[in-house]
Legacy VTK file of the C-alpha trace (Angstrom):
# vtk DataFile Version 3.0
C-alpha trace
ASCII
DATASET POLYDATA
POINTS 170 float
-85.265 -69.404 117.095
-85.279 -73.175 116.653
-82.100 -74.033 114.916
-82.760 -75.752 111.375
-83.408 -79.369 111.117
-83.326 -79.972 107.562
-82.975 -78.309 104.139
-84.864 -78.517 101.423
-85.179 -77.880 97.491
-86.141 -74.312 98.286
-82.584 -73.701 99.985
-81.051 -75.206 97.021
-82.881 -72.604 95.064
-82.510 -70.164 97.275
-78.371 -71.173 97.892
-78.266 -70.838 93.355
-79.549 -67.531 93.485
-77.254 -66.494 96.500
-74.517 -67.310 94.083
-75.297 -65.760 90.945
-76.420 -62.784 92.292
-75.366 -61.980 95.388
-76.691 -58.724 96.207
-80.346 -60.178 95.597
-81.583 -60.880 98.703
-83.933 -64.120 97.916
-85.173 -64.837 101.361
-88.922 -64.082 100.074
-88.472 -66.894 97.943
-87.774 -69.228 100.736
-90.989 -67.924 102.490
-93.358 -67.758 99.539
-91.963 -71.107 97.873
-92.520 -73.042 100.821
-96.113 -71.589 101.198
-97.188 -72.107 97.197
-95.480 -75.907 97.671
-97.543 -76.725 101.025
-100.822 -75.219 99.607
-99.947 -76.885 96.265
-99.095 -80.471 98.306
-102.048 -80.182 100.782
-104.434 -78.861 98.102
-103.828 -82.197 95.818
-104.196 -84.346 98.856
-107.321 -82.601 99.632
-108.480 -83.421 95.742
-107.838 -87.059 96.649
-109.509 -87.338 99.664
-113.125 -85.328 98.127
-112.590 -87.528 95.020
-114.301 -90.341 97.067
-117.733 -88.271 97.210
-117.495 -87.223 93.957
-116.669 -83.410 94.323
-113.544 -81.556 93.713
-112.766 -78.150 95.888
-114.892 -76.067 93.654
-117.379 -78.160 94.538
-116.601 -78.501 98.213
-116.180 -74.516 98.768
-119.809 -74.352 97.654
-120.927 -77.196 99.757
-119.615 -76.239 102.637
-120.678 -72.433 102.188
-124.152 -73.861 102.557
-123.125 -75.601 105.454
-121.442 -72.651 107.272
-124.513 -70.925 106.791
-126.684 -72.668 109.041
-130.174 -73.821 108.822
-131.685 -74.028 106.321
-127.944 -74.203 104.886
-129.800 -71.756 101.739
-128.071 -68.703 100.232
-128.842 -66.698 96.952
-126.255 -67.919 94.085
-125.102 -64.075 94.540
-123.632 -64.705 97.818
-122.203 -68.003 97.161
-120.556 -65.947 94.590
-119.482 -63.447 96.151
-118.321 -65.462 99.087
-116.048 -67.881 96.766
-114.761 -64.646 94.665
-116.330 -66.420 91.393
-118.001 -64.928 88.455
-121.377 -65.743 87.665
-120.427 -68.601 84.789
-118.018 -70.760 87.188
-120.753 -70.349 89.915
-123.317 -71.775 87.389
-121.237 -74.619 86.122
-120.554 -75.828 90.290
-123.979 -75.574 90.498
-125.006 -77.647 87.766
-122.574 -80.003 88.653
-123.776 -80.212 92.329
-127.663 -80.554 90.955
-127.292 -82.989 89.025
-125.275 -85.144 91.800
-128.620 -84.198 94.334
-126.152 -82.481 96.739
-128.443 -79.325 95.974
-131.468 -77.594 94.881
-131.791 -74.490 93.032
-135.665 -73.468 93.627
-137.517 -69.544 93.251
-136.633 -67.160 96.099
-139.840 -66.679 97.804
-138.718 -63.152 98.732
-137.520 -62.184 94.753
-139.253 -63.094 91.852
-136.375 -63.029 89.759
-134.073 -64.603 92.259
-133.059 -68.583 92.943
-131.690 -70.362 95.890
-129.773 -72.679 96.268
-130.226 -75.228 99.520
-127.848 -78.211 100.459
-130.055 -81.291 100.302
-129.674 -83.885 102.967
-127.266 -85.772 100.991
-125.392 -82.964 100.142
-125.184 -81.815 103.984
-123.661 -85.457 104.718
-121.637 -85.398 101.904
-119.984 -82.166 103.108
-119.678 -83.197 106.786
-117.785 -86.421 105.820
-115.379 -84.655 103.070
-115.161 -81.889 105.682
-113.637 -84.176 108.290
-111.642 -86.670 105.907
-110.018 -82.864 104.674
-109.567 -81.469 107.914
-107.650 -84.542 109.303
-105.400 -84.295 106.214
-104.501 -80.406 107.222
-104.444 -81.982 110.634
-102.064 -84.608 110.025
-99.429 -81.894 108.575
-99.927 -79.084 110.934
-99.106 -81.447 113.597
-95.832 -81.860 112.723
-95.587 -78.600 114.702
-95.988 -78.087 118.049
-99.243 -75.926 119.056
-97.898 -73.231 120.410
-96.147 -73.249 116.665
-99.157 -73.806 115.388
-101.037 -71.001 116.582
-98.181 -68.304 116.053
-97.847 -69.700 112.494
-101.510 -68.884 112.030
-100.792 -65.410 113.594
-98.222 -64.578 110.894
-99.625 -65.697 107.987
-103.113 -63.795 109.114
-100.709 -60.661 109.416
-99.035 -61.817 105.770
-102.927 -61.782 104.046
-103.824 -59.287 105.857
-100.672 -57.113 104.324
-101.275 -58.124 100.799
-104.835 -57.931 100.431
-105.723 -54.955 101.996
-107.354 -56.822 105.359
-107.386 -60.367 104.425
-109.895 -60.668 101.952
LINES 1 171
170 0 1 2 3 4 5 6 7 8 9 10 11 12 13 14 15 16 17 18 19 20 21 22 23 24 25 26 27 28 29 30 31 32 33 34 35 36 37 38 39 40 41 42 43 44 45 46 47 48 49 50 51 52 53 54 55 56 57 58 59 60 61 62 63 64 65 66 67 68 69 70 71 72 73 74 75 76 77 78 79 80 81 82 83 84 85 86 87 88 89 90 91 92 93 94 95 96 97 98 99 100 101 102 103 104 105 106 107 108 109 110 111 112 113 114 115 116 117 118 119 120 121 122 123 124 125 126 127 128 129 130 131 132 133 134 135 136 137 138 139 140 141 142 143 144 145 146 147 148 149 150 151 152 153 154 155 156 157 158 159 160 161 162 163 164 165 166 167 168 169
């Protein structure tokens, strides 16, 4: 085990509650603080970096659920749904948002009278390509502070973390 290079606020936290109650056993919080502080730090950088095409996460996770789901990058708002764990209303309001900016277009499903689709237009498919790569080098930029052998066995355990609290991962 690689010996520790620095501390952080988390120890201090972690070193207060050591203290005041010392039967406690905090080390959890040193684990999940540091995760919610990374995701939290990474998350806002990510915000930054889609701010310059106009689209937030929301708005990316839809984007590039189209784009993930290959040609013709079209999928019922149902799945999108379903695949971003939305309801129906915040699914709507991405939607609108994304229509209105011509990144997509909501037409009849050929195959359902009743149903839509939703299809990323050409703008929208180079809109999510460039955000993809301008957030991807920003995750890349931090997760290369570790080595990749690191990299991939931090992957493993936090796969085996999910996978523990939500019941496979979901």
């Amino acid at each position: 085990m690689a010996e520790r290079e620095t501390r952080d606020d988390v120890d201090g936290i972690v070193a207060q509650w050591r203290r005041e109650r010392p039967g406690m056993r905090p080390e959890p919080m040193a684990v999940f603080g540091r995760i919610y502080r990374l995701a939290r730090l990474v998350g806002d950088e990510q915000e930054r970096v889609y701010a310059r095409w106009g689209i937030g996460r929301g708005e990316f996770d839809v984007l590039a659920a189209l784009r993930r789901s290959g040609e013709p990058y079209t999928l019922a708002p149902k799945a999108l749904t379903a695949s971003l764990m939305l309801t129906s209303g915040g699914m709507t309001g991405r939607l609108d948002r994304l229509e209105r900016a011509g990144l997509v277009r909501r037409s009849p499903d050929p195959t359902d009278r009743r149903g839509l689709q939703v299809t990323l237009t050409d703008t929208g498919r180079q809109v999510i390509e460039e955000a993809a790569d301008a957030g991807l080098a920003v995750q890349r930029r931090i997760l290369d502070t570790l080595p990749p052998e690191d990299q991939e066995r931090l992957g493993d355990l936090l796969r085996t973390l999910l996978a523990g609290a939500a019941g496979g991962g979901r």
